[in-house]
Each structure stands twice: as structure tokens, then as C-alpha cells.
C-alpha positions in Angstrom: -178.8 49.4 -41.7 -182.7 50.6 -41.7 -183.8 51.9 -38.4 -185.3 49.0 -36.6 -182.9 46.4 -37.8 -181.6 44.4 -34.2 -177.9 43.6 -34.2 -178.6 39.8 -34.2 -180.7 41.0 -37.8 -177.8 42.8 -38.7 -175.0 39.9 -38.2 -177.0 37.4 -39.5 -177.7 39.3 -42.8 -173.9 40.4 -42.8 -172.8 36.8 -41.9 -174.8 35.1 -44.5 -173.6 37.2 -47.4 -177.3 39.1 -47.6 -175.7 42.4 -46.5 -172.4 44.0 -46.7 -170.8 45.6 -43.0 -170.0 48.6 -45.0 -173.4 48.9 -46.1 -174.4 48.6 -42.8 -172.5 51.1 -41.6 -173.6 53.5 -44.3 -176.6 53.2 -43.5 -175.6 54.0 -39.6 -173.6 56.9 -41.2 -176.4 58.3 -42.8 -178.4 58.5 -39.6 -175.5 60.1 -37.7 -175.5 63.0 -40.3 -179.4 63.6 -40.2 -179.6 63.0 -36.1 -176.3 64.0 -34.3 -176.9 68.0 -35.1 -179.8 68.1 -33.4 -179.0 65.1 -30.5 -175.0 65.8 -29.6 -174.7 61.8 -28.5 -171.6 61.9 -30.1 -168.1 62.7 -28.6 -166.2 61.4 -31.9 -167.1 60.3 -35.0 -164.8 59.5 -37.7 -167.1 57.8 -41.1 -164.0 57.1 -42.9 -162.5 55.4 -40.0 -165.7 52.7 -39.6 -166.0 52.2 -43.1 -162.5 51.0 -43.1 -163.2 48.7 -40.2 -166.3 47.6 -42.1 -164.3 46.5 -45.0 -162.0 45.0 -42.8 -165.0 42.9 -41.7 -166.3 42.1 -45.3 -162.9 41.0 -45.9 -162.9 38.7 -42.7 -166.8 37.1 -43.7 -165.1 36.4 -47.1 -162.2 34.4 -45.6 -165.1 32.6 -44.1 -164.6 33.4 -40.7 -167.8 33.0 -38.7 -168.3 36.2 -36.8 -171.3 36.8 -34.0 -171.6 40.6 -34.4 -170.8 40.7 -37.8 -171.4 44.4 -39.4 -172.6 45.4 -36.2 -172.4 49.5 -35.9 -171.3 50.0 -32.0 -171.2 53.5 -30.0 -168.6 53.4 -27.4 -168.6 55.7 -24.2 -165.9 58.2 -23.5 -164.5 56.8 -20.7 -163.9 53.6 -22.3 -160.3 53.1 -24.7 -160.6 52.6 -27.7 -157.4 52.6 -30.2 -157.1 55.6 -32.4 -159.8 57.3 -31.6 -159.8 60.4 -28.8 -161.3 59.3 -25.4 -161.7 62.2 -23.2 -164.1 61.6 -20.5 -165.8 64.2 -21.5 -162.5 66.1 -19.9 -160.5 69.0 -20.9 -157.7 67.2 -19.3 -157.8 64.4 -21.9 -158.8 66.7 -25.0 -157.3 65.0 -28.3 -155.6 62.4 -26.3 -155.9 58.7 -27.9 -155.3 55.8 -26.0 -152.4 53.2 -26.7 -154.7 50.2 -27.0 -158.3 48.8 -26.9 -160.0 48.5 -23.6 -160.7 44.8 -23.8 -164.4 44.4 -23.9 -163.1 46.6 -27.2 -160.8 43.9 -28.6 -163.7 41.8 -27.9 -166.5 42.9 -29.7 -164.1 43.9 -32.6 -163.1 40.4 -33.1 -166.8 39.1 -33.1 -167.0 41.2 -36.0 -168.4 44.7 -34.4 -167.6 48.2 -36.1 -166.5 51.2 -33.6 -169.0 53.3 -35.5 -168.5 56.3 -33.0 -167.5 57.5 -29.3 -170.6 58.6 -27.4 -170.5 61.5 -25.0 -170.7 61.2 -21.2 -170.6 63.4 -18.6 -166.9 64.9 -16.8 -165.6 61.4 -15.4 -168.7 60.0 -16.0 -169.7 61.4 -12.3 -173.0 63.3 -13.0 -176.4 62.2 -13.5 -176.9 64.1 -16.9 -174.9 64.0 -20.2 -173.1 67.5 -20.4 -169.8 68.0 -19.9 -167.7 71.4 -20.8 -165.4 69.7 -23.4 -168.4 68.3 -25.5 -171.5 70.2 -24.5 -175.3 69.1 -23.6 -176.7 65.5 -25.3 -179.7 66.0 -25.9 -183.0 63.7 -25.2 -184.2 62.0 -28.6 -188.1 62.8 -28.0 -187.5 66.4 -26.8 -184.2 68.2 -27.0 -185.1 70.2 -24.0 -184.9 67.1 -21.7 -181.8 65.0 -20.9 -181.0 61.9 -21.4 -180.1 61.6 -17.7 -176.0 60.2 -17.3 -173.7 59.2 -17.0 -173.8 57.2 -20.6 -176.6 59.4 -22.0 -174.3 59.3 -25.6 -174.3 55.8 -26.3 -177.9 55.4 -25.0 -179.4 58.2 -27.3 -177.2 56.8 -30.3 -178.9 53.2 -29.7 -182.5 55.3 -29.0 -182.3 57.1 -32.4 -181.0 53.8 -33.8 -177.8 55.4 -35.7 -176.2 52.2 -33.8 -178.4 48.9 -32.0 -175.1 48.3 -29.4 -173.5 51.0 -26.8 -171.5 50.1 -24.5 -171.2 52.0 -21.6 -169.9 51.9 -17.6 -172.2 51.8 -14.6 -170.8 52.3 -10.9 -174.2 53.6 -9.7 -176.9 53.0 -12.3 -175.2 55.0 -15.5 -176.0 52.5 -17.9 -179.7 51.5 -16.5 -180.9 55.5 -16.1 -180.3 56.5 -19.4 -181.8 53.6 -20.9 -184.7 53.6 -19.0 -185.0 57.5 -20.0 -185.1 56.7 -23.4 -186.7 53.9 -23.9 -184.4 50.7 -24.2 -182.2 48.5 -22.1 -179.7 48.6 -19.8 -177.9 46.1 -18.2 -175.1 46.1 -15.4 -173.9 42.4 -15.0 -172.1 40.6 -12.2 -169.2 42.8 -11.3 -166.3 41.7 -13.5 -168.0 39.5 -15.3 -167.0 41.7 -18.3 -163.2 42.3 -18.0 -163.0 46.3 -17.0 -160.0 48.3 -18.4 -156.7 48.9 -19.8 -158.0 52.0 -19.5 -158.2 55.6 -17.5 -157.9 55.0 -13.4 -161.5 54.8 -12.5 -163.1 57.3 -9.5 -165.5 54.1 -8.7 -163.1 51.5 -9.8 -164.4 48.9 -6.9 -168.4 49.1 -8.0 -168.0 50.3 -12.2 -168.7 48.1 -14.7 -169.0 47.6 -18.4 -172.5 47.6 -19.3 -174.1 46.6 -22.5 -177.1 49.1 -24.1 -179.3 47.8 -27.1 -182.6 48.4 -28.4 -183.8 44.9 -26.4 -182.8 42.5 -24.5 -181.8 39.6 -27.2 -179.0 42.5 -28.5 -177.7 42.8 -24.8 -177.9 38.9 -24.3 -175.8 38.9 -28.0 -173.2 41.3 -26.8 -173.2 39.8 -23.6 -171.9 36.3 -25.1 -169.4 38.1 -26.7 -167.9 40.2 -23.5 -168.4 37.8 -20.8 -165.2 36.4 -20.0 -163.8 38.8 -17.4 -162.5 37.6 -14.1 -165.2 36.7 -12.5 -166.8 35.0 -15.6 -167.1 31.8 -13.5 -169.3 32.5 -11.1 -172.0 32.8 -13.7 -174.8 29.8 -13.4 -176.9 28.3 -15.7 -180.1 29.6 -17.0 -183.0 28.3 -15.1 -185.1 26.4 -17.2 -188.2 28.2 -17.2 -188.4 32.4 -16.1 -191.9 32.0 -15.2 -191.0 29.6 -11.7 -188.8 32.4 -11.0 -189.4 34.0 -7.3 -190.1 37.5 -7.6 -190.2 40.5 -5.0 -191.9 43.9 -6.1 -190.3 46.6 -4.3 -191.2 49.7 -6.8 -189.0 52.1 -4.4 -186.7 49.1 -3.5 -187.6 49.5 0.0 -186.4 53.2 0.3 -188.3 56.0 1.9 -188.3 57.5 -1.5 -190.1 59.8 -3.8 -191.7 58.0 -7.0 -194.0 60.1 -9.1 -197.5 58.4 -9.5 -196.8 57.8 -13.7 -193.9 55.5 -12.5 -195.4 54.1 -9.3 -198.4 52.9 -12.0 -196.3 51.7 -14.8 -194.5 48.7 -12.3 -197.4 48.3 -10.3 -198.9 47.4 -13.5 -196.3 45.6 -14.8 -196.4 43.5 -12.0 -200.1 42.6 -12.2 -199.1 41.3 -15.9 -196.8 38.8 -14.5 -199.4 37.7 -12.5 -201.7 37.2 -14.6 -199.9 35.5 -16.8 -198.9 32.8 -13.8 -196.0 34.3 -13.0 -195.5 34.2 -8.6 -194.7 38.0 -7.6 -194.7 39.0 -4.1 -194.7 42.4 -2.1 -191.5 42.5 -0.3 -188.2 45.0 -0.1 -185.0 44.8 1.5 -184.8 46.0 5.1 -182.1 48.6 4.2 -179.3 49.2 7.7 -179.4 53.0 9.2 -176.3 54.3 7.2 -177.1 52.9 4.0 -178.6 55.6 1.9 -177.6 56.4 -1.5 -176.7 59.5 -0.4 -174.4 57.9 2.5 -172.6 56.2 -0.1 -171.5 59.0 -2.8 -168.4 60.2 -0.1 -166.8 57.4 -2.1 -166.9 58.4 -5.1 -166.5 62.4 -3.9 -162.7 60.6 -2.4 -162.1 58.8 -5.9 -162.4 61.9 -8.1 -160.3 64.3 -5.2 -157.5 61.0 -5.1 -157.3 61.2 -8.8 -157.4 65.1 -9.8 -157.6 66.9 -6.7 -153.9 68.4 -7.5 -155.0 69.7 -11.0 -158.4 71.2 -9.3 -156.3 73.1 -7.3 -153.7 74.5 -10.0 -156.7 75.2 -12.7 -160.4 74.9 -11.0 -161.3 76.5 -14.2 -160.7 73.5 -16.5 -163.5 71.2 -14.4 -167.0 71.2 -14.8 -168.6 73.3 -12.0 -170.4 70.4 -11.1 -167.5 67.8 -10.8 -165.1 70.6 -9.1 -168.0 70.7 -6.6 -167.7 67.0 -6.1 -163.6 67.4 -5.7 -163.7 70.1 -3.0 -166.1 67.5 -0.8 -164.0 64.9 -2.0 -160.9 67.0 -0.2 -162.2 67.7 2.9 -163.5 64.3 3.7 -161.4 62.3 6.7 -160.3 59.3 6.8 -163.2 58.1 9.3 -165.7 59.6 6.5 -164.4 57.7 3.6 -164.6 54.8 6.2 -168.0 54.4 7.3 -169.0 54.8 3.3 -167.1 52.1 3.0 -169.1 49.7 6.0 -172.6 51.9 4.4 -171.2 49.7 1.1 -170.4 46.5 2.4 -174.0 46.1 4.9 -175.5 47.0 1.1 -173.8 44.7 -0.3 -174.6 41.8 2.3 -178.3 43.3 2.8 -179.5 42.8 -1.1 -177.5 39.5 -1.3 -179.1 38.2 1.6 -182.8 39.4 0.2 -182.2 37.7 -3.1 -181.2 34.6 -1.4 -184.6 34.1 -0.7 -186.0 36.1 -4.1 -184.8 34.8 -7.5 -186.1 38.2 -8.8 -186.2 42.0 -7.4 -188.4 44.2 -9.7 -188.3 47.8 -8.5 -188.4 51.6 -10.6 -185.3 51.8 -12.4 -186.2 55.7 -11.6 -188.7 57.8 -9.9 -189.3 60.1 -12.4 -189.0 60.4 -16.7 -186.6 62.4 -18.1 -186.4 66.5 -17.1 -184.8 69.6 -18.3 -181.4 69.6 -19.0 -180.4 72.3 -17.5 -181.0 70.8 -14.1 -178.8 68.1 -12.7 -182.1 66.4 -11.4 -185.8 66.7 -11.8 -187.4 69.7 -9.5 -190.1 67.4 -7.9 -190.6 64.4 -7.3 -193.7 62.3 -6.4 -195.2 65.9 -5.6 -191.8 66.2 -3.4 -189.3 69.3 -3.5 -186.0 66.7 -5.1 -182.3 67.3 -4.0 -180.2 66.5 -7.4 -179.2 62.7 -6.9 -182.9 61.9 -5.9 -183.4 60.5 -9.3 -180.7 57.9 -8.9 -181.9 56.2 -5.4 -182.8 52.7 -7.0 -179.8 52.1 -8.9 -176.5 51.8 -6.8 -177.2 49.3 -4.8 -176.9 46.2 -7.2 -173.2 48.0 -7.6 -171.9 48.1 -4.2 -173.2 44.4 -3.9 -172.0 43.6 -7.3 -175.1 42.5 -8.8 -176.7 42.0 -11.8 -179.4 44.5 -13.0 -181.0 45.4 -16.3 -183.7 48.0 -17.4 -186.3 46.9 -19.4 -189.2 49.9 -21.0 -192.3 49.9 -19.0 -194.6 52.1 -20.4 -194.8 55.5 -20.8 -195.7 58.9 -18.8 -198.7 60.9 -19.6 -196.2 62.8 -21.1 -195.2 60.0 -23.4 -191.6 60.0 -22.0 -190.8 56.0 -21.2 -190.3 54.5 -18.1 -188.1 51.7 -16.9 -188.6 48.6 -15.2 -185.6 47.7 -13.4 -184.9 43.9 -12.6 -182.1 42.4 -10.2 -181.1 39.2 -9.1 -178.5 37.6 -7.3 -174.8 36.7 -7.7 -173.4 35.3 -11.2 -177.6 35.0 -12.0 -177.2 36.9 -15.6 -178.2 34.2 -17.8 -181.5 33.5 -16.0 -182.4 37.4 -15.2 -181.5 38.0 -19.3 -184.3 35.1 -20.1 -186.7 36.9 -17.4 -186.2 39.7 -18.9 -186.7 39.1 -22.5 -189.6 37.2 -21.2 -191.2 40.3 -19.8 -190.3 42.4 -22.2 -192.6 40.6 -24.3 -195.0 39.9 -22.0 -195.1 44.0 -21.3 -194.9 44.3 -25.5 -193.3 47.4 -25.1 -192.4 49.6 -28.4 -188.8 49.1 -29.1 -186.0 51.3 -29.3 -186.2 53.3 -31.7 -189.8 54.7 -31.8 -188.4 57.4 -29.8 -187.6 59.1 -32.9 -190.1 59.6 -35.8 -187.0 60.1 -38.3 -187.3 56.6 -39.9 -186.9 58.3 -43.6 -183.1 58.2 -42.7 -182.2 55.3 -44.4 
């Protein structure tokens, strides 16, 4: 694998008998062993282990079998099962425990030919907006350590950035897969909920809004995984591409229609964006969803502070000491919350839901931030300021949740970059079972924007 090889590159190579999966993943290996010291992306990584599933894949191209990720080096979050490897959560509750089977989105991308090259780090139940957790320490941003990669799936996201894998696969029940991305400068993408089938796996804080969510250097390597995963539940309410992304409706809403902080970098970078669409004939229109009293992000995080004190507020109490100070934090709201509490979360969830369904009735597109702000220091669970604004810790996440309580597809696409040269993300929505079409506008922009890909976030390319 050389650094800027795409996973369609990669299969096709490996497919056609050009390549060898396990000189693929050597290659991947050999980037792991210059990068992960100085990144901590990874939660596990076993090279013997994806060699021997590499072979296992040369042996499967030489029965002829025809194989759509074939050689394909994937980094898989660690909340997400995978068979024979330890999956913690980033937990000292789960340390060393291995799951019984693959999750299924697993199974699947291991039968189109994909190699479990690693198991990328997220935060303590995947319930903070930064990558640190006490079992597997601080991941570090692949421009500049000091920075996070923002959370929850800031492993697989800096593997893909650093380009030891092109695929991650990750979980998003309030923007986890479309933050990190957007930090470091590839794509995200959150699809109709249970469109990709979710689980066997560990009981899931979130489990109503979380989904499996595909990460890639651009958006032809998430629409290549997505083929692969997309039979889940829901998998028929998905439509049919429209024919041509450019007659698409689209609504700019850089803060989504919140009252919300956006530093002027960002603000710039999709203002900017926008005017490229329209220049190049594309119909884009000012307008934001008209958001119900109730409904702030902020309104709706009760549910997940009930999830996380449902599932281990006993062990909090015996052993407070084995919990992220963070997470316990969440579990002691989590404990004292009523029942009428955890209800009107619940009715904030469902007028989202019905409020950004009802706006993209009328919009095929929603373009927005997919954050306020770049990247900050990791040793802060958000950015200080915002938009010149003092910035409570979740202000960094107001854009993202609402496509998951309203079970929406989103992606983040790179947008540019700060003045700081830290990227920014260009978040795109669109309405129910609409994947196929936003995954064509978006690849469509994304070349429109021209946007460096993945992995020029790090200047290591002599790893070969």
C-alpha cells in the first residue's frame, strides 16, 4: 500500500492479480510502525494477525472469487465486535475481553475481501467529544500532536488521515464519525439509520440514534464501503440516485439555523463553498430549519446521560475510580435525572426529528458547518472560544446530532483549511433513504471544491 493509494486502487490492483493483499498490508504495517508512536489511533494491533487474513484473501482471489474490497487494510472502532481481537470501548471494564463473534457490518466487509488491519481508539463508551480514554490514553491529531482529533472515532479517523488504512469504520449517534473527519481532513458519513445493520455487539448508551458510519480518504471509498454494508433493516428505504447532482435543491444554513458560535475561518470556508456551487450552475439557497423551543443540542444529551447511568450506573457506584472522570460526570447526571426529564428529551428528539424531515421535504440538500471551530488542544474536552465566544464543552458538536435523532443521512466532505492550516468540514444532509444521491452530490463537490485528499495531513510519505 503507498500512502495515497484509494481502497477502490487497492482492490482493483489486488483483484486483478497486480498486487498481493499481503503486500498491501505490509505496506499498511509499515506505516503503523513509523506513525502510531507518535499518533496513538490505535487501540489494538496485531501484524501477524492481518497478514494472516491477507493471505487468507490471496488464497480467496486465487480460487477466483471476485471480491469488492479485495486487500483492503480496514481500522475498526472500539466499540465495534470484532472476533478475536480485544474491543474495550476504550473501558477498563472490557480490558482484554474479545468478543464471541463479528459485529456484522464486520462479516461484511470481511467477505468482500477487507483486512481487519487494526482496532482504533475511541473515547470511554464512545461518549466524549475527544479521543482519550483512561484504558488507552490521548490520540493524537496527525498535523499537530498537541491538538485532538475531536471524538468519538478520532482512532479510525486519524489511521485513514495518516493513511496507515483508506477505510475506518466507526459509530455516530451525535456526529462521531463526521467531527473527526472533518478535523482531519477526510470524510465522514452517517447514513439512513439502520441502513447498515448495527450490532451483535456491546448494549449501546444511544442505541435508538447510533449508527455504523463509514470513514475514507474520499467519498468514492465511502460510496465503495457503502455498497458493501448497506443491507441493514432499513436497507429498503433507500432511493435511487437522482440523475444529475447539479438539479439538486440546496439550502445553506452554515450554523443549521442555530443561534450558534462559528468562528469566522469556518463561517468563510462554506460561505465559499457555496458561491462555488453557484457558480458552477448549481441552485443554492439561504434558508435553515426553524428549530422548536426545547430542541437544543444541549436539550437532547439527558438521553444519552440516562443510557450510560441505565447501563453502568451500578459499577459507577461500586468503583467510580475505574471511569473516566469525564464519563462518571455524565453517569451521576445520568442518575439523578427523572422520569419527566428523560421524557421531554425524548419529545425535544422526536419535534427534531419531524422539524429537519419536514425542511428537507422541500430541500433535496442541507449544507451547513460540520463544526464551528478546527481542531483544539487535547487537553480540553472543547475548544475555549468560539466565534470570539467564551465555549461550554459540547459547543463544538451543535451541527451534528440532528440528522441522528431524525435518522438522516449526513457526510463530511474537507472544505478548506484555517489560517492555521487545520481543515475544515463541509457537512451535507438530505432526506430519508436519500444516500445514493447525497453520496453523488458529494463526490461532485468534492471535486468541484478540489480539496487535498486525505492523506496530506501528514508529510510522512517516505513510509512506504
Amino acid at each position: 500500500m503507498t500512502p495515497r493509494q484509494t481502497a477502490r486502487q487497492i482492490a482493483a490492483a489486488v483483484g486483478a492479480r497486480r498486487a498481493s493483499a499481503v503486500e498491501t498490508v505490509e505496506g499498511a504495517i509499515r506505516r503503523v510502525e513509523a506513525l502510531e508512536p507518535r499518533l496513538n489511533a490505535l487501540a489494538h494491533f496485531d501484524a501477524d494477525r492481518a497478514l494472516a487474513e491477507a493471505s487468507e484473501v490471496d488464497r480467496r482471489i486465487a480460487g477466483d472469487e471476485r471480491l469488492p474490497l479485495a486487500g483492503v487494510p480496514v481500522v475498526v472502532k472500539d466499540n465495534i465486535w470484532v472476533e478475536g481481537r480485544p474491543v474495550t470501548q476504550g473501558s477498563r471494564l472490557f480490558e482484554g475481553v474479545e468478543p464471541p463473534c463479528d459485529a456484522e457490518a464486520v462479516r461484511l466487509l470481511r467477505k468482500a475481501g477487507a483486512v481487519i488491519l487494526a482496532i482504533g481508539t475511541c473515547s470511554e463508551f464512545a461518549c466524549k467529544g475527544v479521543t482519550a480514554s483512561p484504558l488507552h490514553g490521548v490520540t493524537n491529531h496527525p498535523i499537530e500532536p498537541a491538538l485532538t482529533p475531536g471524538g468519538s472515532s478520532g482512532g479510525p479517523s486519524v489511521a485513514v488521515a495518516a493513511a496507515m488504512a483508506p477505510l475506518g469504520l466507526g459509530t455516530d449517534a451525535g456526529g462521531s464519525s463526521r467531527r473527526p473527519p472533518a478535523h482531519t481532513g477526510i470524510v465522514g458519513f452517517k447514513p439512513t439509520q439502520d441502513v447498515i445493520p448495527y450490532g451483535p455487539g456491546y448494549p449501546e448508551p444511544s442505541w435508538n440514534i447510533s449508527a455504523l458510519a463509514p470513514i475514507a480518504g474520499d467519498v468514492g471509498d465511502i460510496r465503495a464501503m457503502f455498497d458493501v454494508l448497506a443491507v441493514g433493516p432499513h436497507a429498503g428505504l433507500l432511493r435511487p440516485s437522482v440523475p444529475e447532482p447539479r438539479q439538486c435543491r440546496i439550502a445553506l444554513a452554515p450554523t443549521l439555523g442555530l443561534d450558534a458560535a462559528i468562528d469566522v475561518d469556518v463561517a468563510q470556508a462554506i460561505e465559499a463553498a457555496a458561491d462555488r456551487l453557484r457558480d458552477d450552475g448549481w441552485t443554492v439557497v439561504a434558508d435553515a430549519p426553524r428549530w422548536p423551543e426545547g430542541t437544543a443540542p444541549t436539550d437532547l444529551m439527558a438521553l444519552q446521560f440516562a443510557g450510560l447511568a441505565a447501563l453502568y450506573g451500578q459499577r459507577f457506584r461500586d468503583d467510580p475510580d475505574l471511569f473516566d472522570p469525564d464519563i462518571g460526570a455524565q453517569i451521576e447526571t445520568g442518575l439523578r435525572l427523572a422520569a419527566p426529564d428523560v421524557a421531554r428529551a425524548l419529545e425535544a428528539s422526536r419535534a427534531v426529528r419531524d422539524t429537519l424531515r419536514a425542511f428537507l421535504a422541500g430541500h433535496d440538500l442541507i449544507l451547513s458547518a460540520t463544526t464551528p471551530c478546527a481542531a483544539w488542544l487535547s487537553a480540553r474536552l472543547g475548544p475555549e472560544t468560539i466565534g470570539g465566544r467564551p465555549a461550554a464543552p459540547r459547543d463544538h458538536a451543535a451541527f451534528t446530532p440532528q440528522f441522528n435523532h431524525a435518522g438522516l443521512p449526513a457526510i463530511s466532505i474537507p472544505c478548506g483549511h484555517t489560517s492555521e492550516g487545520l481543515p475544515i468540514g463541509l457537512q451535507i444532509g438530505a432526506g430519508l433513504g436519500h444516500d445514493r444521491s447525497l453520496l453523488d452530490a458529494a463526490a461532485t463537490i468534492e471535486a468541484l471544491l478540489a480539496v487535498s485528499n486525505a492523506t496530506s495531513a501528514v508529510r510522512s510519505d517516505k513510509v512506504s
